[in-house]
C-alpha positions in Angstrom: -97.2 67.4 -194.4 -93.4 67.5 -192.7 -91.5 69.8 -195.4 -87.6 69.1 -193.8 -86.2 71.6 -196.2 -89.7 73.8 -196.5 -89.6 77.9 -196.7 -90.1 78.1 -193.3 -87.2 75.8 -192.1 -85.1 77.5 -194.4 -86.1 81.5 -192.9 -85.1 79.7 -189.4 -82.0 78.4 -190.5 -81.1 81.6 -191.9 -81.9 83.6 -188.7 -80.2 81.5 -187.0 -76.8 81.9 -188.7 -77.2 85.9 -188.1 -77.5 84.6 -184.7 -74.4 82.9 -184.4 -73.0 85.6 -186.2 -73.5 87.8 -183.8 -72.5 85.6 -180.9 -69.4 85.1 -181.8 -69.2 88.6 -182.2 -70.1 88.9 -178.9 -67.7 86.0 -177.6 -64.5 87.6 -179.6 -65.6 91.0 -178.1 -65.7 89.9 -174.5 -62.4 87.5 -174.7 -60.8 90.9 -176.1 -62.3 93.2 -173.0 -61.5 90.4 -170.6 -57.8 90.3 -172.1 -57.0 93.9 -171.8 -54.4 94.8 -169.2 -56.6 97.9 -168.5 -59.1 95.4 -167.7 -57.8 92.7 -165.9 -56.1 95.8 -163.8 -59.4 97.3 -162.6 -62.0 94.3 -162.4 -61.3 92.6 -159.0 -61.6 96.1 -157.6 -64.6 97.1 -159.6 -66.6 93.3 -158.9 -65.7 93.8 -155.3 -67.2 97.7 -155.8 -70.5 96.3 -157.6 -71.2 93.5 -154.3 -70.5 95.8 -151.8 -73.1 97.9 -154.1 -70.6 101.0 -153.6 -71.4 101.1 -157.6 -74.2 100.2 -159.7 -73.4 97.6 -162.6 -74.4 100.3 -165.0 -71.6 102.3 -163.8 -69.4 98.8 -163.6 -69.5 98.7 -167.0 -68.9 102.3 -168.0 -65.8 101.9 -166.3 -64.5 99.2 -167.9 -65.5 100.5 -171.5 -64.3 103.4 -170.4 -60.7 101.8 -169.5 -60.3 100.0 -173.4 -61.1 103.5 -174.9 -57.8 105.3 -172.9 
């Protein structure tokens, strides 16, 4: 039988507000990185770097971490 409101509907629902949770964190984070002077300085010239594949997008991203933590 269909339990709308049964145990296991209820564990989903609550996983799925730590999900949102943590995609808004995610959201907030990268509007804040994408905001950042430092940022918006560097990433034409690093996007440009990453399709020329004169960097790796592991590297890509150091840098720009790297550029909100100066």
């Amino acid at each position: 039988m269909y339990q709308p409101n049964g145990p296991g509907q209820l564990a989903r629902r609550r996983d799925q507000l730590v999900d949102w949770t943590w995609q808004m964190v995610r959201d907030t984070v990268l509007d804040r990185l994408l905001s950042s002077p430092k940022v918006r300085k560097i990433r034409a010239d690093i996007e440009r770097q990453v399709k020329a594949g004169k960097l790796t997008p592991a590297l890509a991203a150091q840098q720009i971490l790297s550029a909100t933590s100066e």
